[in-house]
N, C-alpha and C positions, 0 to 999 in steps of 0.2 A: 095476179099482179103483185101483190103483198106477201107472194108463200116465203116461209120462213128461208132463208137462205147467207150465206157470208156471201158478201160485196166485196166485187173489186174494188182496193182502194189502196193509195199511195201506205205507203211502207209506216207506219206506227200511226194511220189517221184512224180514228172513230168519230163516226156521226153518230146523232141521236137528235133529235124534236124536243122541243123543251127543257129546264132545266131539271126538270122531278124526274127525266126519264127512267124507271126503276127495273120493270117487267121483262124488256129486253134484257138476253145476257151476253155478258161480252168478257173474251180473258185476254190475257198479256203477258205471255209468256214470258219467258227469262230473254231470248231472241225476241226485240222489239218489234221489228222488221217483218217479224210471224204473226201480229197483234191481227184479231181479226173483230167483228160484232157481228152477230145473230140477232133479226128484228122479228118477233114472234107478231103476227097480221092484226090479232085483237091491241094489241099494244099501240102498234103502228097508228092504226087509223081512230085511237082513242086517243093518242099525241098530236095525230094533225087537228084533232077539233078542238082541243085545249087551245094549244100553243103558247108564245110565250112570248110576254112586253120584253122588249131590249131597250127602250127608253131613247132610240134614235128614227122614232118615226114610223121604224119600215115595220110591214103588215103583210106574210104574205105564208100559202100553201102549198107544201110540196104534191109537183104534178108527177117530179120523176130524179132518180136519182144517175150523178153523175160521176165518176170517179173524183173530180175535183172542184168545181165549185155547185150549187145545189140548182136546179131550176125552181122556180116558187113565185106564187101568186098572193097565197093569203094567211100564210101563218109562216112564223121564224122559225130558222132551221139554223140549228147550233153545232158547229165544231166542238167535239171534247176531244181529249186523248193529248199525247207527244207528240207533237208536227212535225216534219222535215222542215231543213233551211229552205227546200225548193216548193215547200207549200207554200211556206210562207210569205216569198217572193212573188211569187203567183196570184198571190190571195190581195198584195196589198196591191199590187200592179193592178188588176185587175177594178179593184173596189177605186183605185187611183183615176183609174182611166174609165167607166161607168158614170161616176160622181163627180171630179175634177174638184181644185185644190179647197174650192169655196164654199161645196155644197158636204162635204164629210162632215160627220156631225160634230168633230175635234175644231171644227175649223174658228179661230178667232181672226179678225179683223186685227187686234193689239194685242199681245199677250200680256195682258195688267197685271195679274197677279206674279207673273216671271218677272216680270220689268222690275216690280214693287219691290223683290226678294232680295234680285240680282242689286239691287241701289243700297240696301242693307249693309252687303260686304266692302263694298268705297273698292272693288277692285285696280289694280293698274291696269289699265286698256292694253297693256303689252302681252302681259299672264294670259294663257291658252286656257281657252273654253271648247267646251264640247257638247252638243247637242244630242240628245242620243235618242233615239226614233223619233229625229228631226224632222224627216218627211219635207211637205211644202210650207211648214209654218214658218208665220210671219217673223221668228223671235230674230232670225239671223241678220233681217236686214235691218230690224231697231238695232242691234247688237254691234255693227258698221259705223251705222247713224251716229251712236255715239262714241265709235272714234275704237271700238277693238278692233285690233289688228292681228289677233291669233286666232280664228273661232274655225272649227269641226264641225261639219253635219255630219252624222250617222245613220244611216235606214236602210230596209232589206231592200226597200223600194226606188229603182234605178226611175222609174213614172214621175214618183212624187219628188226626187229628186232634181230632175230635169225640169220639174214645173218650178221650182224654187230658181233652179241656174236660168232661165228664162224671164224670172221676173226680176232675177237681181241685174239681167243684162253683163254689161262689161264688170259689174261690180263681182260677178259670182269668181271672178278670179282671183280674188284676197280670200276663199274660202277654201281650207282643203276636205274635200267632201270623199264619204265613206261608204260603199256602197255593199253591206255587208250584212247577213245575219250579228247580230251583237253579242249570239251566244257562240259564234263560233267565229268572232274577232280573236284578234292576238293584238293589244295595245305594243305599242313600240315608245311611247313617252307617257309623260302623266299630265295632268290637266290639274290648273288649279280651281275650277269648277265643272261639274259633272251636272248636267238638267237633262231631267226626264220626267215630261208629261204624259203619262199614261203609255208606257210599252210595260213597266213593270207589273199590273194589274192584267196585263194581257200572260203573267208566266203562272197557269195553274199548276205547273207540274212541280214539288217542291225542289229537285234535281235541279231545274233551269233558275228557281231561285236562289241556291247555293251559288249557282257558276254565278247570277248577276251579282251577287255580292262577292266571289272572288275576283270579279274583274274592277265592279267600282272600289275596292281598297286596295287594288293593284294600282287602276289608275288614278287616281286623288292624291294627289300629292299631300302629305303632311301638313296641317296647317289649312290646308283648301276645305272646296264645300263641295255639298253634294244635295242639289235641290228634287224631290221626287212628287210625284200630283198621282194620284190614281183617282176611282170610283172612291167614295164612303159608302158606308155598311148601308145606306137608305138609297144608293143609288143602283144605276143599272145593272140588270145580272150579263150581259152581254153586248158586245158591240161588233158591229158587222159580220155578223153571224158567228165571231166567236165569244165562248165564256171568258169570264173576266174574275180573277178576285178580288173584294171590295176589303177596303183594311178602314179603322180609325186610325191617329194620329201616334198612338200607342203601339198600335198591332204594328203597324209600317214600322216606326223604330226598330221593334222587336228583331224584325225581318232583316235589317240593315246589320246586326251583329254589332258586337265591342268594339271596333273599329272606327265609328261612328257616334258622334256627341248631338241629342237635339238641342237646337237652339232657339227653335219657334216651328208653331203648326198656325194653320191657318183652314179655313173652310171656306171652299168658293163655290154657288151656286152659277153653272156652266150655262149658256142658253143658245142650242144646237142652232143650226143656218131653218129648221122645219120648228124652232117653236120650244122645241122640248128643252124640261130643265134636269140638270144633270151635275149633283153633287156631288163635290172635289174634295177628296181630304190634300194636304197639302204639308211640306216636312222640309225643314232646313235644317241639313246636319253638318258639323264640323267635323274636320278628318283630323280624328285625335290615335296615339299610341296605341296597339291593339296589345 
């Protein structure tokens, strides 16, 4: 059942069990599209008994493996490698619609610490805001509440999406919503503030980091902000079966390039819809002269 073998699997995905997986090999040729993994059976079934906390809960074993998402019982199973845009439509849809909008472990009730940030810069409620791997969070509709009239959702996720346009009712039509991979958007304006709760933490591959930072200093306008939240270095190594990287308040600037002035970090300990605690490093930058 475990003899060593390449799997079928979407075009530049790699699985692996754990986040130590070492013994398995796996290459990635110059053609990404070619990338393949090799699971050697001792490795294999000394990975499922390990496994590996993701710090949202889930607990579970692989029984069998799928092209695209994992079947499992009792140990976590972690996406590695370059994703396709249609994994990851797939993946959030899927985890969107399994879980719904209140039970993902992201999910807040308020977003206090956006709210707190966003009060910070005395914005004009006219000036366009953008959400970006907005998903179903609540920020959009406090963001109405108090009187914006330009705000953006963005997500891969057409699910989590629709569950947000359904609880804003009639209101979801003051919003223009963006149903895209964010790495492979093309901005058409600029925004005078840019918030993102944790999609950036989800970009391991340093490639997809570059493009997110040519597009956040594409679209920020001069003068605007740019609010970013991930994991900290103490938090989770993974969420919804994919890895994640964990930054301090330093490393994230880093990441953000010259382009980008801090003007305050903050540290939020997060407390999922099952319990778990899950801490936020958190970064307000100003869009200064690159």
């Amino acid at each position: 059942m475990f003899a060593a073998a390449t799997m079928n699997l979407p075009p530049t995905l790699i699985l692996a069990i754990g986040s130590q997986l070492r013994s398995p090999s796996w290459r990635s040729p110059s053609d990404p599209a070619q990338s393949t993994v090799t699971l050697a059976p001792s490795s294999l079934k000394q990975q499922c008994r390990r496994g590996l906390s993701c710090g949202d809960g889930l607990s579970t074993r692989v029984t069998q493996w799928s092209p695209h998402l994992l079947r499992a019982e009792e140990r976590e199973v972690v996406v590695v490698g370059t994703l396709t845009s249609s994994f990851r439509s797939r993946h959030w849809n899927e985890v969107y619609a399994a879980t719904g909008a209140e039970r993902v472990s992201w999910f807040q009730p308020d977003p206090t610490v956006s709210l707190e940030l966003i009060d910070r810069l005395h914005l004009d409620r006219r000036q366009p805001v953008i959400d970006v791997g907005g998903g179903a969070s609540t920020l959009v509709d406090r963001l109405l509440e108090r009187g914006h009239i330009d705000v953006t959702v963005l997500d891969v996720s057409a699910h989590a999406l629709g569950l947000a346009q359904r609880r804003l009712a009639d209101h979801a039509q003051q919003v223009h919503w963006e149903t895209v991979d964010l790495l492979q958007w093309t901005p058409t304006r600029r925004f005078a503030l840019w918030h993102d709760r944790a999609v950036f933490h989800f970009l391991t591959d340093p490639h997809d980091r570059v493009r997110y930072r040519e597009l956040a200093t594409a679209s920020v306008t001069l003068g605007g902000y740019l609010i970013l939240a991930t994991f900290s270095p103490d938090g989770p190594e993974c969420c919804s079966r994919l890895p994640v990287a964990r930054y301090s308040a330093d490393e994230l600037a880093e990441q953000l390039g010259a382009g980008f002035t801090s003007v305050t970090t903050c540290r939020e300990h997060h407390h999922t819809p099952t319990g778990v605690d899950q801490p936020f490093t958190w970064l307000l930058m100003h869009r200064t002269e690159t």
